[in-house]
N, C-alpha and C positions, 0 to 999 in steps of 0.2 A: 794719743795715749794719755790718760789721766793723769796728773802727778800728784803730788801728796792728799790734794783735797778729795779730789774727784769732783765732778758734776753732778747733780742731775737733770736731767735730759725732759726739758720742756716743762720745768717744775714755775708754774705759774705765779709771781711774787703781786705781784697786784699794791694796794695799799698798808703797810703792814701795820700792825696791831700797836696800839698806844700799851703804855706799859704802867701801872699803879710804879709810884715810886718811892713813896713815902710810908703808906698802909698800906700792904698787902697781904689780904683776908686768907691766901693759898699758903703761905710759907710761914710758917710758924717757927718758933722760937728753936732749934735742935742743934745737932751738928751734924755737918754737911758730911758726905763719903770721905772725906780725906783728914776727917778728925777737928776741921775750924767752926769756929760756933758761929750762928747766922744769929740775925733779930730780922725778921720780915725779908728773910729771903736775903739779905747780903752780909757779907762777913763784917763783925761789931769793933774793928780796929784795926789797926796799922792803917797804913794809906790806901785807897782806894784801889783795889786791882783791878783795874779797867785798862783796854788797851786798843787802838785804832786801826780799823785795816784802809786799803785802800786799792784800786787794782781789778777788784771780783769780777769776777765774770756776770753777766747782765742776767743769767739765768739761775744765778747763785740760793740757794737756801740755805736755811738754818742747820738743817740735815751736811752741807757741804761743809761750813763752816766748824762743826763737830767733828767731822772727819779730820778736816783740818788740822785741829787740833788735840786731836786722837790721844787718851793719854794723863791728860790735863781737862779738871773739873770747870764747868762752867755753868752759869746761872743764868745768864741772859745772853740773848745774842742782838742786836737791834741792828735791823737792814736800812740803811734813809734813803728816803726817799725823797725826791725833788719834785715837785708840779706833777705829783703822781708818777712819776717814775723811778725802779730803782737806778739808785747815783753812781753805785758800784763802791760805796764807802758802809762800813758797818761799825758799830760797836762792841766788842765783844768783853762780859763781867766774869770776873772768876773768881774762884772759892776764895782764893789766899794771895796775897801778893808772891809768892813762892811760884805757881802756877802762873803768873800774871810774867813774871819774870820768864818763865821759862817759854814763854809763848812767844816772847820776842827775839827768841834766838831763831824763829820760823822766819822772822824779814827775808821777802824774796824769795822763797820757796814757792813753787807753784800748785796753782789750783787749774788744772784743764790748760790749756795753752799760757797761759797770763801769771807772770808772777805775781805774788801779792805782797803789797806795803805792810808791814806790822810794826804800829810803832806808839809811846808813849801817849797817855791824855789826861787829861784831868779830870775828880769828882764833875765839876760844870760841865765839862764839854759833852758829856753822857748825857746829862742831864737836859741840858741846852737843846738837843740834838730831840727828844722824845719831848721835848715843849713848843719845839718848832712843828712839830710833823702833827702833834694834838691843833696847834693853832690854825694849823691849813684846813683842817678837816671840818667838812658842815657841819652846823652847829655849833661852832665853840661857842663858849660866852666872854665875850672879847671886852669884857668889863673886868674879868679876872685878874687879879692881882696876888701876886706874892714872889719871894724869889723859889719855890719848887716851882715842880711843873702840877699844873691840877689833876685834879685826876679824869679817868678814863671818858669819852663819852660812852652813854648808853652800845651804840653799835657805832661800827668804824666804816667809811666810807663804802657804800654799796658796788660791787661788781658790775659791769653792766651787762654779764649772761641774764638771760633769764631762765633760773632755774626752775621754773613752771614750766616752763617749755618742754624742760627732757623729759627721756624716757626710764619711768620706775622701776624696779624689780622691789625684793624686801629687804636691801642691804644699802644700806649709807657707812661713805666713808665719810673719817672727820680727821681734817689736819690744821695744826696750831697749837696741838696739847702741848701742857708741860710735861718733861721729859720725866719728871716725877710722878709723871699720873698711872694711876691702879683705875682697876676696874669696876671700882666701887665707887670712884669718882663720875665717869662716864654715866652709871647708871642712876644716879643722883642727877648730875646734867641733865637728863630726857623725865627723870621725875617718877612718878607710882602708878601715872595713866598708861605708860607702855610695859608695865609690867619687865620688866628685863630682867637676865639670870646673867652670872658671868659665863656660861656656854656661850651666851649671846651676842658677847663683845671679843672682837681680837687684836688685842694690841701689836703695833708693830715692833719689830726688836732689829738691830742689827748684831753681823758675829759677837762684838763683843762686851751683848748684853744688854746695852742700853735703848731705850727706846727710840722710834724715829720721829714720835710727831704724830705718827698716823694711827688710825684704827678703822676695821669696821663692826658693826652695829647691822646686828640681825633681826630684823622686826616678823611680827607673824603675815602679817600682807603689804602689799605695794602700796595700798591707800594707806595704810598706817603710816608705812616710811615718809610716805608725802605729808602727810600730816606730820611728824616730825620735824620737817624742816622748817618752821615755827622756832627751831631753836637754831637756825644758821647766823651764825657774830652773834653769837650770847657767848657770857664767858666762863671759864672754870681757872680760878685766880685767878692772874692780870690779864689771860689770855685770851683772845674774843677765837671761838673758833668758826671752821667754816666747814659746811655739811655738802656733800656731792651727791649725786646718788650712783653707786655701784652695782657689781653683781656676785653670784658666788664664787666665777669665775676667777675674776678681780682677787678677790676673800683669800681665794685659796693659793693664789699665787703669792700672794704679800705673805701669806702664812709659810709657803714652803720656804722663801727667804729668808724668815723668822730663825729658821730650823737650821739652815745651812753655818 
């Protein structure tokens, strides 16, 4: 039986996405849902609300880790990973130290059979943690110097499916959005050559509103979708996403879940 986080079930973690940490082009200047003012996506004072987990389940996502913390605003989640594997150690940022606090009252609470560590860290170790995991990845350029982490490469370490292989329909799912993402976003992603309407995209939502990550992307034929996937680890803010290819079957169920 699931406990507080829940799981999901065979959610693929692979290499995960480097994170812009300093400029980032996606999160502008506002305040966040809970009233705290950001600059580039993180809260502009008091001490850094970042906090450690440890423990995760090997199948863990980001999607889990929200759960999680149901409740309580959050901005980044970073999964590490080690020699290409998840560690089962994550990073998790939050709007305010307010929420940061209250997240570590979860210590020990369970996600799926495994309890989970939640406990203190500091600006660097976050930090540390998304400059180690950039420096593993082909292509760094290991002349780099400064004490941030650099930014993003181009595309984040390739999968080793081959997704030429599979079989197309005209629906691609896309997971790795930010949780902030509209639909207008999405259709800027793929550009003016696929023509897209928002009929055409459907974002994922769970009960309580918030997005999950996922969407799918209705294109007019199958060679179209395939030809889309030209934009699989391209990013939309710091996020590199990753394209599948679906069906409407697929569509329609993530949709009825949207609903429930």
């Amino acid at each position: 039986m699931l406990g507080s986080g829940g799981v999901s079930d065979g959610y693929d973690i692979g290499s995960k996405r480097p994170r812009m940490t300093e400029s980032n082009p996606y999160f502008a200047v506002n305040n966040g849902p809970s009233g705290y003012p950001f600059t580039h996506g993180y809260p502009s004072s008091g001490a850094f609300p970042v906090v450690r987990l440890r423990g995760l389940p090997f199948n863990c996502s980001e999607s889990d880790i929200r759960l999680f913390f149901a409740g309580l605003d959050i901005i980044d989640a970073f999964l590490v990973n080690k020699n290409g594997r998840f560690s089962g150690e994550a990073f998790v940022l939050f709007a305010g130290n307010m929420h940061a606090e209250n997240a570590l009252l979860r210590d020990r609470q369970n996600m799926g059979r495994r309890y989970v560590e939640v406990f203190r860290c500091k600006k660097q170790d976050y930090y540390q943690a998304i400059a180690a995991e950039v420096r593993e990845s082909p292509g760094y350029d290991h002349n780099h110097h400064g004490s941030s982490p650099p930014p993003p490469l181009h595309k984040p370490p390739k999968r080793t499916q081959n997704k030429d292989q599979l079989e197309y329909t005209e629906i691609l799912k896309l997971r790795g959005l930010p949780f902030s993402v509209k639909k207008s976003d999405i259709i800027k992603f793929f550009g003016a050559d696929y023509n897209l309407t928002d009929e055409k995209v459907r974002i994922g939502y769970r009960s309580d509103g918030k997005t999950t990550g996922e969407a799918y992307v209705e294109f007019t034929s199958s060679e179209e979708a395939k030809n889309a996937m030209c934009k699989d680890n391209m990013m939309i803010g710091s996020r590199y996403i990753e394209l599948f290819p679906s069906t409407q079957d697929e569509a329609r169920r993530a949709d009825s879940r949207s609903r429930q």
